[in-house]
VEXDREN-2710 file (C-alpha; in Angstrom, 1 decimal):
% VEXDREN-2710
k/r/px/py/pz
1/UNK/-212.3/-88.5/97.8
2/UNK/-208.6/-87.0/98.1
3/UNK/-207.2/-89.6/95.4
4/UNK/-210.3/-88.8/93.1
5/UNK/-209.4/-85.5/93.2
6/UNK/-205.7/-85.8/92.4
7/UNK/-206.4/-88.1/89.6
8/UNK/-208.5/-85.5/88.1
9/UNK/-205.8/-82.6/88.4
10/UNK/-203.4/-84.9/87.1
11/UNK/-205.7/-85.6/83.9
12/UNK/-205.7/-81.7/83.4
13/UNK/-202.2/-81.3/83.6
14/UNK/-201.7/-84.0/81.4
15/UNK/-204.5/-82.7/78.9
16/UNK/-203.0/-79.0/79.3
17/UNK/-199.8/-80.3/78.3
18/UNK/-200.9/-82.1/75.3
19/UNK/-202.8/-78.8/73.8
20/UNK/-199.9/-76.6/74.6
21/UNK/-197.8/-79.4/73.1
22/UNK/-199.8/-79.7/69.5
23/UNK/-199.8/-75.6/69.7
24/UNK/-196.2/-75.2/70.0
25/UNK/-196.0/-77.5/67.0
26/UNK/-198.6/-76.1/64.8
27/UNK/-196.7/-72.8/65.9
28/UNK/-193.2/-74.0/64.3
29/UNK/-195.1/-75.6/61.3
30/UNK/-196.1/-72.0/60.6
31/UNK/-192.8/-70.3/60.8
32/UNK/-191.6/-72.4/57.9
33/UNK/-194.9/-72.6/56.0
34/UNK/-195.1/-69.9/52.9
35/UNK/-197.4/-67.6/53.8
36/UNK/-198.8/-67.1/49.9
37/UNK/-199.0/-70.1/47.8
38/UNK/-198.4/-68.3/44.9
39/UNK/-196.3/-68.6/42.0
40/UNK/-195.4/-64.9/42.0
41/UNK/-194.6/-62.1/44.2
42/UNK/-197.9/-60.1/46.1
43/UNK/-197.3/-56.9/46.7
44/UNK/-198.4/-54.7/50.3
45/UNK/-198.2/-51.2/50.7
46/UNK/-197.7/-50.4/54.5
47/UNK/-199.0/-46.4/54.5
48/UNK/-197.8/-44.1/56.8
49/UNK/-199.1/-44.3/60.2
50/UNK/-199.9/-47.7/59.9
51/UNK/-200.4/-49.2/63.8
52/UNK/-198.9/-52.9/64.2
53/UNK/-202.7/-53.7/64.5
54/UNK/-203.8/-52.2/61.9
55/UNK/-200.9/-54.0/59.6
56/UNK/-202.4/-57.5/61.3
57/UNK/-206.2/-56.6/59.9
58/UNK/-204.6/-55.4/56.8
59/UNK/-202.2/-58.7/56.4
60/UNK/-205.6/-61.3/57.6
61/UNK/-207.6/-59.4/54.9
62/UNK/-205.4/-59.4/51.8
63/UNK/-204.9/-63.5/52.4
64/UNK/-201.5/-63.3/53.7
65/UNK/-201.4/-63.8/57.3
66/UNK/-203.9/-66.9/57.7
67/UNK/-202.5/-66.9/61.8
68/UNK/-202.2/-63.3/62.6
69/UNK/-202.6/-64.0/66.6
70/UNK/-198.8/-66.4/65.7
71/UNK/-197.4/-63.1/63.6
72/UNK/-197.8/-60.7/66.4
73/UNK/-196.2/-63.8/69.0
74/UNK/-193.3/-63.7/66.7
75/UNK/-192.8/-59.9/66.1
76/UNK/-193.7/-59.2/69.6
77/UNK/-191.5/-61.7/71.6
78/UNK/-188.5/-60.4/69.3
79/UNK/-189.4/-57.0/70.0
80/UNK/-189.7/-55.8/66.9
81/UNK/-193.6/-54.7/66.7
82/UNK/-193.2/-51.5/67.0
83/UNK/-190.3/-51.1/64.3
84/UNK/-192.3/-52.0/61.3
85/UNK/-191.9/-49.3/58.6
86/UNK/-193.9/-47.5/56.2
87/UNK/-193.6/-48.5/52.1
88/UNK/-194.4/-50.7/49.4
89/UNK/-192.9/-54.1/49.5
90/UNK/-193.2/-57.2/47.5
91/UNK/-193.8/-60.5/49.1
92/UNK/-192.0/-63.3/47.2
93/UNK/-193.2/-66.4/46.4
94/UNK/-192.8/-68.8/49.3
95/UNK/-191.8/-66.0/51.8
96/UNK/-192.5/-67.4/55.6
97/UNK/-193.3/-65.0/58.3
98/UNK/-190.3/-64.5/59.5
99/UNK/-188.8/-63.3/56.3
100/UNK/-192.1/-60.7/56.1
101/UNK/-191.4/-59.8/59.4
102/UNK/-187.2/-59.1/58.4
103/UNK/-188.8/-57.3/55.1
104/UNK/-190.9/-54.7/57.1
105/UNK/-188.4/-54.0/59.9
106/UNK/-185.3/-53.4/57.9
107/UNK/-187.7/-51.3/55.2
108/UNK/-186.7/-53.3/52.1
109/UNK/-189.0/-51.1/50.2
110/UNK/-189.6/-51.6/46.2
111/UNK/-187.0/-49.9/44.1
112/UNK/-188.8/-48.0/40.6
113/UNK/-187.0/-47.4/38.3
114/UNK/-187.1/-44.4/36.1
115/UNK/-185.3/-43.2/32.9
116/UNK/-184.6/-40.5/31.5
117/UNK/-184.3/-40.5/27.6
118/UNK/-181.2/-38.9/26.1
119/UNK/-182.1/-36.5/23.3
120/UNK/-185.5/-35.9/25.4
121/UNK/-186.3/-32.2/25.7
122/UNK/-187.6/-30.6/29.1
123/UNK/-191.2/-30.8/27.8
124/UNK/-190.7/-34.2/27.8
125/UNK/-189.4/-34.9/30.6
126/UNK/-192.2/-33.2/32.7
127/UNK/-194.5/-35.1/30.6
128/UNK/-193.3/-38.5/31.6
129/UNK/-192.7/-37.6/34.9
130/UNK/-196.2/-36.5/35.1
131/UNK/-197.5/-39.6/33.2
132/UNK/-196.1/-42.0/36.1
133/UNK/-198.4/-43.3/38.2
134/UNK/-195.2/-43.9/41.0
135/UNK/-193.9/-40.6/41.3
136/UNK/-196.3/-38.3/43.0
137/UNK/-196.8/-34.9/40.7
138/UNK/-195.9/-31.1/42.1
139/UNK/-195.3/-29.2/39.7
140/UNK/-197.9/-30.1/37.2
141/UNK/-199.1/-26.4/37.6
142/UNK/-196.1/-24.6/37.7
143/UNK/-194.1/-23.0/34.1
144/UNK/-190.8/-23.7/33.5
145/UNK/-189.1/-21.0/35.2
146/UNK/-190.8/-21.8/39.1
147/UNK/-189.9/-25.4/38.3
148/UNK/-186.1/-23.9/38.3
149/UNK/-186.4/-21.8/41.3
150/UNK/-187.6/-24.8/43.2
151/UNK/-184.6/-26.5/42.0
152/UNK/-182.1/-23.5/43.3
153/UNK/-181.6/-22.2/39.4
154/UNK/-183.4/-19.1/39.4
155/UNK/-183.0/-17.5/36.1
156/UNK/-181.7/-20.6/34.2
157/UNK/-183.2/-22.1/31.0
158/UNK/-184.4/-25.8/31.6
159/UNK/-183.0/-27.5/28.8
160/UNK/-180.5/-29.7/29.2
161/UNK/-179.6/-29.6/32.5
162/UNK/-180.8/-33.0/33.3
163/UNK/-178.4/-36.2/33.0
164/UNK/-180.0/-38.6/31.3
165/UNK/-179.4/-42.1/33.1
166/UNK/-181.7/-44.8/35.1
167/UNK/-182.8/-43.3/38.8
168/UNK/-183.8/-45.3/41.2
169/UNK/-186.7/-44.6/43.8
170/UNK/-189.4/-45.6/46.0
171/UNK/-192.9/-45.2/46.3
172/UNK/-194.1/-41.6/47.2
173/UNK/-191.0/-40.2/45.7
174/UNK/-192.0/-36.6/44.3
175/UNK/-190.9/-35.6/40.6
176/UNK/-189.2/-32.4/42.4
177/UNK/-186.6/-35.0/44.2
178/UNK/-186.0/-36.9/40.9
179/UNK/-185.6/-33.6/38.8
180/UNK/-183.0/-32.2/41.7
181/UNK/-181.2/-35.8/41.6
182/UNK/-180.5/-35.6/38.1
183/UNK/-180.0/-31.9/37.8
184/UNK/-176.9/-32.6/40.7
185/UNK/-175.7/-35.4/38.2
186/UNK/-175.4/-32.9/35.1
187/UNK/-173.6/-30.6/37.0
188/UNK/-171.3/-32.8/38.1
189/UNK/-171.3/-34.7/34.8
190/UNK/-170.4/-31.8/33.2
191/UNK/-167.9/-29.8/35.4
192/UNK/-165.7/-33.9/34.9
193/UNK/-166.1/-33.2/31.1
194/UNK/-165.4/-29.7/31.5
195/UNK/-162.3/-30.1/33.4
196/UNK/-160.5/-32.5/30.7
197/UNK/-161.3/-30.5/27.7
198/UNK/-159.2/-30.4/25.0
199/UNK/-157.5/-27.3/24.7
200/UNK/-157.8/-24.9/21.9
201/UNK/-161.5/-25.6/21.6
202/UNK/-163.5/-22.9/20.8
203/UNK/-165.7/-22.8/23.8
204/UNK/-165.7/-20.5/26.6
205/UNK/-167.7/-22.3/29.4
206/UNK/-168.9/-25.8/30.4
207/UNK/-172.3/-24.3/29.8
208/UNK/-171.7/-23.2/25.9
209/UNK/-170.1/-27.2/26.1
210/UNK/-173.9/-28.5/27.3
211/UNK/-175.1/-26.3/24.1
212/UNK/-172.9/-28.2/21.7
213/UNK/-172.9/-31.6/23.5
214/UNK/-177.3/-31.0/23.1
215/UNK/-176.8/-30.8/19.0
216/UNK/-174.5/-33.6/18.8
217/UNK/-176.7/-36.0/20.6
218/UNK/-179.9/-34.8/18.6
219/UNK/-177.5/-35.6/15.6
220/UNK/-176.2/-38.8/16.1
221/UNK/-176.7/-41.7/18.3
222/UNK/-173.9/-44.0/17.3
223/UNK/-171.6/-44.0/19.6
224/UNK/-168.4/-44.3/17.2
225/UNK/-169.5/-40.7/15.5
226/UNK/-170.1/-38.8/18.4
227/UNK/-166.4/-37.4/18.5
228/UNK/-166.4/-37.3/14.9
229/UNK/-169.4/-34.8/14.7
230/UNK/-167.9/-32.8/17.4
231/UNK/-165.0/-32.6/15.4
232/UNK/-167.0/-30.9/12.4
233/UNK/-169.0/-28.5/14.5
234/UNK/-165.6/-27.7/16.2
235/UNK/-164.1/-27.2/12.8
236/UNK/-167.0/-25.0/11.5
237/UNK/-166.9/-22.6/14.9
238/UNK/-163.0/-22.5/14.5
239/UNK/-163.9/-21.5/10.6
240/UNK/-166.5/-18.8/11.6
241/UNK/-169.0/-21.0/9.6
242/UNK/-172.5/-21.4/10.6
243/UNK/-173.3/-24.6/12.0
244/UNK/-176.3/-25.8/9.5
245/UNK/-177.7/-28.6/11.9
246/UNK/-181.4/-29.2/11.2
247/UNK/-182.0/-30.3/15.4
248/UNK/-181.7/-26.6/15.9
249/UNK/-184.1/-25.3/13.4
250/UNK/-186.6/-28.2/14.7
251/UNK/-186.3/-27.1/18.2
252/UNK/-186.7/-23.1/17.2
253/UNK/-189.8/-24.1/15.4
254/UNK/-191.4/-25.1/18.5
255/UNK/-195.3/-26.9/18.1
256/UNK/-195.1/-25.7/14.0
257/UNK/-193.1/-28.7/14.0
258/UNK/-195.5/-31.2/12.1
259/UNK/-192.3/-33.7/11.4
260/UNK/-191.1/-32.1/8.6
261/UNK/-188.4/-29.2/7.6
262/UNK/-189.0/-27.5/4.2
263/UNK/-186.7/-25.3/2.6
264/UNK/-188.4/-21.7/4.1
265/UNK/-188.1/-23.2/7.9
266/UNK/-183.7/-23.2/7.0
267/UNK/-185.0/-19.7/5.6
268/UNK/-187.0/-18.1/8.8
269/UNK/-185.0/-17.2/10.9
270/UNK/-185.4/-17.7/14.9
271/UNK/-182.3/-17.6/17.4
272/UNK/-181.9/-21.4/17.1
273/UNK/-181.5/-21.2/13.0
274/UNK/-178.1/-22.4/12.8
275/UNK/-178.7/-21.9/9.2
276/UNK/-179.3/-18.5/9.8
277/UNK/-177.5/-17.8/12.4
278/UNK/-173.7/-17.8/13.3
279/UNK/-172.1/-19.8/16.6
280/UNK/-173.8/-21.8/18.9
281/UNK/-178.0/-21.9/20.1
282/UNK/-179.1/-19.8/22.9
283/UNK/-179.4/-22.8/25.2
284/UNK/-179.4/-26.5/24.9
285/UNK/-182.2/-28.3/22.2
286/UNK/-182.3/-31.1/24.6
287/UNK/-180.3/-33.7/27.1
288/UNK/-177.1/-35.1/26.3
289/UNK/-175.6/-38.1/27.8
290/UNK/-172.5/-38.2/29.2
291/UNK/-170.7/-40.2/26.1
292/UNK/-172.0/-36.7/24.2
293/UNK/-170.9/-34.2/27.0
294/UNK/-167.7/-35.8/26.8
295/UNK/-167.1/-35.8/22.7
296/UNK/-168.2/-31.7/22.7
297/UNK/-165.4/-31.0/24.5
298/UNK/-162.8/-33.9/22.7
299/UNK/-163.8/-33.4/19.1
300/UNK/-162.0/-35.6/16.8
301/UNK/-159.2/-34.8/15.1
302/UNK/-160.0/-34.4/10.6
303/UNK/-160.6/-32.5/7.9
304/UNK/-164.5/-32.7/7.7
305/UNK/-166.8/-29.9/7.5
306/UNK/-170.1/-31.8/6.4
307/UNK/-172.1/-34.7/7.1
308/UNK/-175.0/-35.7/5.8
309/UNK/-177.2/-39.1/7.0
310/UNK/-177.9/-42.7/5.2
311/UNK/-180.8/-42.8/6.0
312/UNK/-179.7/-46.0/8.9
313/UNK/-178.8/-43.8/11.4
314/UNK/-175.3/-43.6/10.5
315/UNK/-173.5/-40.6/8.5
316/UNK/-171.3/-39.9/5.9
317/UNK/-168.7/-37.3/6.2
318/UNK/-167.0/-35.2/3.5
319/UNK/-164.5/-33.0/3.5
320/UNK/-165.2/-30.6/0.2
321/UNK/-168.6/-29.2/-0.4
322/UNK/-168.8/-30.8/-3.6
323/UNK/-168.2/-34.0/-1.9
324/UNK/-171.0/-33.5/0.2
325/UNK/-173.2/-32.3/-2.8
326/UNK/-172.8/-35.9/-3.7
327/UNK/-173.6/-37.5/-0.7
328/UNK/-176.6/-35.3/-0.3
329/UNK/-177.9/-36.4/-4.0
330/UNK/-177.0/-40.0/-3.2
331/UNK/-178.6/-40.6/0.4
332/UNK/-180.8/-37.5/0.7
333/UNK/-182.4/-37.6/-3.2
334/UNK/-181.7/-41.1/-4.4
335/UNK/-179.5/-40.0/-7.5
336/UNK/-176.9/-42.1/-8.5
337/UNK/-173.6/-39.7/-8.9
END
């Protein structure tokens, strides 16, 4: 009876050790399996609050854990199942669990991107920042001047105090944050532009060179006649001229704009009529870049007073009025001269 019964234990060890055997393997099989056999990245958003648990249902049901019981072995004998963070993340193709695992703990979170336009206006900006799905809205119900406050510039006009570059961001990001990152960037972008000025240039503060910096980049987006524009405008302040750009008498005209300027909008006037109205705009028409910040305050050096455009989105400069005349009845009316 005694050796019957040792040959059965000895037949469970031995089964017992073959089944923990085959699971050990299947287990390291899965660690270097893909967990998505797919040919392109799936994404998962993790949402706040989200228990270890819960991310297990939420990882069986969207068809990328197909071993959840194995995932939780391998976060939880690492110690690491309790350090899985919030976000949105993208799961490459042929990502194995432990590379998942990596992802969520270290929070290697999506990175938007969002740009900002250079010549945009601040309407436009709100409007594209409201228009992204990404970037959760909160100021969609506030005018102009509480969208300042917020932003620490009580008082200040909105135009063209945003730099316009490519900003980075995650998820949840609110438009607020990305308004106050780009408004620190301007200020800072300007203040480096401000502080190598030229001297003799007829400005009296960084903010009067954001005004002029706004015209040139409405006016040109070459960037070999940014300087070269400056340098008129700078000639025509210096002159006491008026600065006859049509930008300003666009922007003055406000939603009367219908995409064309006739001869009595130069005529009405409006405090951005630069045609009508001597020295510099009120406030910025829109947001320069830094490449225009820079040429308001290093104009070139010449003799031209005018400018008028080909029609290709380059310019040609004149120095005499009647040389200008001719460029205007050239490129503007199609007369040969």
């Amino acid at each position: 009876m005694k050796r019957v019964l040792l040959t059965l234990t000895l037949l469970v060890v031995a089964v017992t050790a073959a089944v923990g055997g085959y699971v050990v393997y299947d287990y390291n099989q899965w660690l270097e399996r893909p967990l998505v056999e797919s040919e392109s990245a799936q994404p998962l958003i993790v949402e706040p609050g989200t228990s270890f648990r819960g991310l297990l249902r939420q990882l069986e049901d969207e068809g990328i854990l197909d071993q959840p019981r194995y995932f939780e072995f391998l976060a939880r004998q690492s110690d690491r199942a309790g350090r899985i963070q919030a976000g949105e993340y993208l799961i490459p193709a042929g990502a194995t669990a432990p590379l998942l695992l990596d992802r969520l703990v270290r929070g290697q979170v999506v990175q938007h991107r969002f740009t900002m336009i250079e010549g945009w206006t601040f309407r436009q900006l709100r409007a594209a920042l409201e228009a992204d799905p990404r970037i959760v809205n909160t100021i969609t119900e506030l005018d102009d001047a509480a969208v300042m406050e917020r932003l620490g510039k009580p008082e200040e006009h909105p135009e063209g105090w945003f730099l316009p570059e490519t900003y980075s961001f995650t998820r949840g990001t609110d438009d607020l944050t990305l308004l106050r990152r780009a408004l620190r960037a301007m200020e800072e972008e300007l203040q480096l532009a401000w502080d190598n000025r030229q001297e003799g240039i007829p400005l009296e503060s960084p903010y009067e060179a954001l005004i002029l910096a706004s015209i040139i980049e409405r006016e040109t987006g070459k960037p070999e006649e940014r300087r070269k524009v400056a340098g008129v405008f700078t000639r025509r302040l210096q002159l006491g001229m008026r600065l006859q750009t049509d930008p300003t008498v666009i922007y003055g005209m406000g939603d009367s704009y219908d995409g064309r300027i006739r001869r009595q909008d130069l005529r009405t006037d409006t405090p951005y009529n630069t045609y009508t109205r001597h020295g510099l705009t009120p406030t910025p028409i829109a947001m320069p870049g830094a490449a225009s910040l820079r040429a308001a305050v290093d104009p070139k050096d010449g003799e031209e007073l005018y400018f008028v455009s080909r029609g290709d989105g380059s310019h040609h400069f004149s120095v005499t009025l009647d040389e200008h005349n001719r460029a205007v009845r050239r490129y503007i009316l199609g007369q040969d001269n």
